[in-house]
C-alpha positions, 0 to 999 in steps of 0.5 A: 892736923885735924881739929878732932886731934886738936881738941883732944890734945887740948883737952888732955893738955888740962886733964891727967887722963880721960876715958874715950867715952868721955872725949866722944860725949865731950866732943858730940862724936861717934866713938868709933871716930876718938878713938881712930883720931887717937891711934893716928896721933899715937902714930906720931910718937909717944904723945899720949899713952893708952891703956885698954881697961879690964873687964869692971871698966865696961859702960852701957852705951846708949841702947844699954841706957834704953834697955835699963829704962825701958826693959829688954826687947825680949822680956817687951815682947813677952809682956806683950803677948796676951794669954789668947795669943796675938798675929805676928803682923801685930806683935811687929809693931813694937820697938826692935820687935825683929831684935825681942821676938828672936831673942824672945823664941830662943830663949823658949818664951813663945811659940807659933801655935799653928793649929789656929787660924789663922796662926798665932803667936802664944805664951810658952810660960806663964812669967818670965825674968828680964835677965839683961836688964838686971845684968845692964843694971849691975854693969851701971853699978860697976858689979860683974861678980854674978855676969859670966865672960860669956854673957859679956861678949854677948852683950858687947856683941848686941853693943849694949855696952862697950869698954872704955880705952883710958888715954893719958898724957905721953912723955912727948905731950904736946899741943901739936903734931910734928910731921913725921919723915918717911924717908932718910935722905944724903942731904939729911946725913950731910947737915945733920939734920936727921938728929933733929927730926922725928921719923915714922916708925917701919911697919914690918907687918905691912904688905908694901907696893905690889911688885911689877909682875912679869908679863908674857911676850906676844911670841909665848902668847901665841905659842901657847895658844898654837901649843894648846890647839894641837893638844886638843887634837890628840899631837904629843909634843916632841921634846926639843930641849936640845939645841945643839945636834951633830951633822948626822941627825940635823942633815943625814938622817932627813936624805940632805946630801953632804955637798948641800949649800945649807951646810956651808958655813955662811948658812950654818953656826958649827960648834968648836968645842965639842966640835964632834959626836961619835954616838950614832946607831951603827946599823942606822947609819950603814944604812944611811951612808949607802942610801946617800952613796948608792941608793936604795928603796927604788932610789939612785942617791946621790951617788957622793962618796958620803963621808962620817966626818961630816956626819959627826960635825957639832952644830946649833940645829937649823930646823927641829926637823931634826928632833922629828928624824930622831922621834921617827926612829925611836918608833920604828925601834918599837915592836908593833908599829903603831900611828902617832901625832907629834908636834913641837913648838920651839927654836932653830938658828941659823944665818939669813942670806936675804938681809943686808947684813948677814946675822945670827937668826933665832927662829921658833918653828912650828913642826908636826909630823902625823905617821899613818898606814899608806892609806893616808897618802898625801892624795888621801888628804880629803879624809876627816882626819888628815883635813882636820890637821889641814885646816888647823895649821893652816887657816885656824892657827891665825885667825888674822890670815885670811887670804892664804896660797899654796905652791910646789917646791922642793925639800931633799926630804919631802916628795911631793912639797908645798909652801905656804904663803898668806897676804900681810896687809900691813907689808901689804904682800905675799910671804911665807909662812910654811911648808909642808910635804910627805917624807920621803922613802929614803928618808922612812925606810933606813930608820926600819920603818915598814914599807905601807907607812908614810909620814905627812909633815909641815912646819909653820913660823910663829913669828909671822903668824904672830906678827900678823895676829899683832900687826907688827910690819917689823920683826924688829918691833916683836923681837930684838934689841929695840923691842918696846917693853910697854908693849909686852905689857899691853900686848892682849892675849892671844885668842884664835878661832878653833 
């Protein structure tokens, strides 16, 4: 308890009640201080009990006081005023000269006479009435019949007088303060001690402790920072909100043959209920089926016997290639053909056959597709806007990867292909980040897309690009079970030079 609580426990403990004027006079402390160190003893129960006076019971503080003494600073700074004029400079000498002359210029008392030189401060009336100080007055007398509200708050607004807060004696007075328990504790219900104990009282207004707020994980991070780059160049995004594809549109569709190893069982998670989809575009999938079986389009196929049961087979998609072979035939069902930028950011599963046990995979590719005139080739690469696209995905999506190779491979669906690789300093090897390549005719053209068309993709991880923006040298560190949550919450964000 602090000893300004003490003595006004005391001081009550011999007085019935007494204003926070007096206390304050008493004490030889600031006002403002009683009467917060009475709200923090109110805090503890009904010690003391306090009332705000009405209106008649208003005093004049100590400038009130000086003002019926001495006269308003307005009325001062008239009075002050010679009938010739006077400088300002001059004039500002005076006591609360910044106070008077304001007041003293609203009210229409003097004036800038701007003619002289140089310019004076002159008389607007001969004689003037100090209003405030007979209103200070009548207030000391305890007369508010002739002072309007206005005029109160006015005079309360300069703190030439303030009100008095009474302050009595409480049911619970006592000399000293209990402390008061926050918190209702097993213990306290056990003993029975809480009957005896005084508790704080719940404040409903109060806002309480801010809760912990979610926070981004490095991967979303770099998504949108990844998403926001191929916005900026013109990409509309693909939606990828289906997880679940069937055989035809997953594999079919992009010219993979039926008797692939992707599409064995130990590669691929199928579904088992639905197991099958029957919704296809009959005319698409003809023309599909006889690519596969006899070829076409100055291709030999694959010469199988492609069959629709394995096309209809359920699945979780192994690529969002996928959703791209779906947007291709969207576009080739328009009328006039026009060029288009996609892109999409999302996951694919699938079992990998490169760790020592064999699991379930939750990647989030990145994959794009840019569909042109043939005069955007992949042997037009060098023009401005295939070679913006170029260095974007992949020098610019990381500005980490400093060191990158490119080598040929082989997609059943692109020809010509390229992967990918950067150096990981933390691995401190080679791996693979992408691969990329020109779809191909028997891909393209059963969709009803025309002849001079050719689409360029690639797709890029975003777990390693990632990783090596972070440092992390184990996925496991960025996803999984044994993630370290203080992480996610360190984890600045993420920025790449663009």
């Amino acid at each position: 308890m602090s000893q300004l609580s003490e003595k006004i426990l005391k001081y009550l403990g011999d007085h019935e009640e007494v204003n926070t004027i007096t206390l304050a006079n008493n004490f030889n402390e600031d006002h403002q201080k009683v009467i917060g160190t009475l709200k923090s003893i109110q805090a503890n129960g009904d010690l003391i009990l306090a009332d705000s006076v009405s209106e008649k019971k208003f005093e004049l503080t100590e400038e009130g006081q000086t003002i019926v003494e001495n006269g308003s600073y307005e009325v001062n700074i008239f009075k002050a005023v010679p009938e010739n004029g006077i400088l300002q400079s001059e004039l500002m000498k005076l006591g609360n000269a910044k106070i008077g002359f304001s007041k003293a210029m609203s009210c229409g008392w003097i004036f800038f006479d701007k003619a002289a030189t140089p310019h004076l401060v002159k008389r607007k009336v001969s004689s003037v009435v100090d209003t405030v100080q007979e209103h200070l007055l009548q207030i000391m007398k305890g007369d508010f019949s002739k002072i309007t509200d206005k005029e109160k708050q006015e005079y309360k607004k300069r703190k030439l007088i303030q009100e008095i807060v009474m302050k009595r004696k409480g049911p619970e007075f006592n000399l000293t303060l209990t402390k008061l328990e926050t918190d209702l504790t097993s213990d306290m219900l056990i003993s029975g001690t809480w009957q005896n104990l005084k508790f704080k009282e719940y404040n409903f207004n109060a806002l309480g402790i801010p809760l912990e707020c979610g926070y981004l994980h490095p991967l979303l991070k770099v998504r949108s920072e990844f998403r926001q780059i191929f916005l900026e160049m013109g990409f509309s995004e693909m939606p990828t909100n289906n997880y679940i594809e069937n055989s035809f549109w997953n594999f079919d569709a992009l010219f993979q043959p039926q008797q692939h190893p992707a599409r064995d069982a130990h590669d691929t998670f199928f579904i088992s209920d639905p197991k099958i989809s029957n919704k296809f575009p009959k005319d698409y999938l003809e023309r599909v089926k006889k690519v596969h079986s006899n070829g076409g389009y100055g291709s030999q196929g694959y010469g199988y016997d492609w069959r629709i049961e394995e096309a209809q087979k359920n699945l979780l998609r192994t690529h969002t290639t996928a959703v791209s072979a779906r947007m291709l035939y969207k576009a080739a069902q328009l009328k006039e053909f026009k060029p288009i930028k996609l892109f999409s950011i999302d996951k694919y599963f699938k079992l990998l056959k490169y760790t020592k046990y064999r699991r379930k995979e939750g990647y989030t590719p990145i994959t794009c597709c840019t569909v042109n005139y043939k005069e955007c080739q992949f042997n037009s690469l060098n023009s401005p806007t295939v070679e913006q696209q170029t260095d974007m995905i992949c020098i610019n999506c990381a500005e980490s990867i400093t060191e990158l190779e490119f080598k040929p491979a082989y997609n059943p669906y692109t020809e010509p292909s390229m992967e990918i690789f950067c150096f990981h300093p933390g691995l401190g090897k080679w791996i693979e980040i992408g691969n990329s390549g020109v779809f191909r005719p028997e891909m393209l053209l059963p969709m009803g897309l025309p002849e001079d068309v050719c689409v360029i993709a690639w797709g890029l991880s975003l777990e390693r690009p990632t990783m090596i923006k972070y440092g992390f040298n184990n996925i496991r560190d960025l996803v999984g079970p044994k993630v370290d949550l203080e992480m996610v919450q360190k984890t600045p964000i993420c920025r790449l030079n663009k």
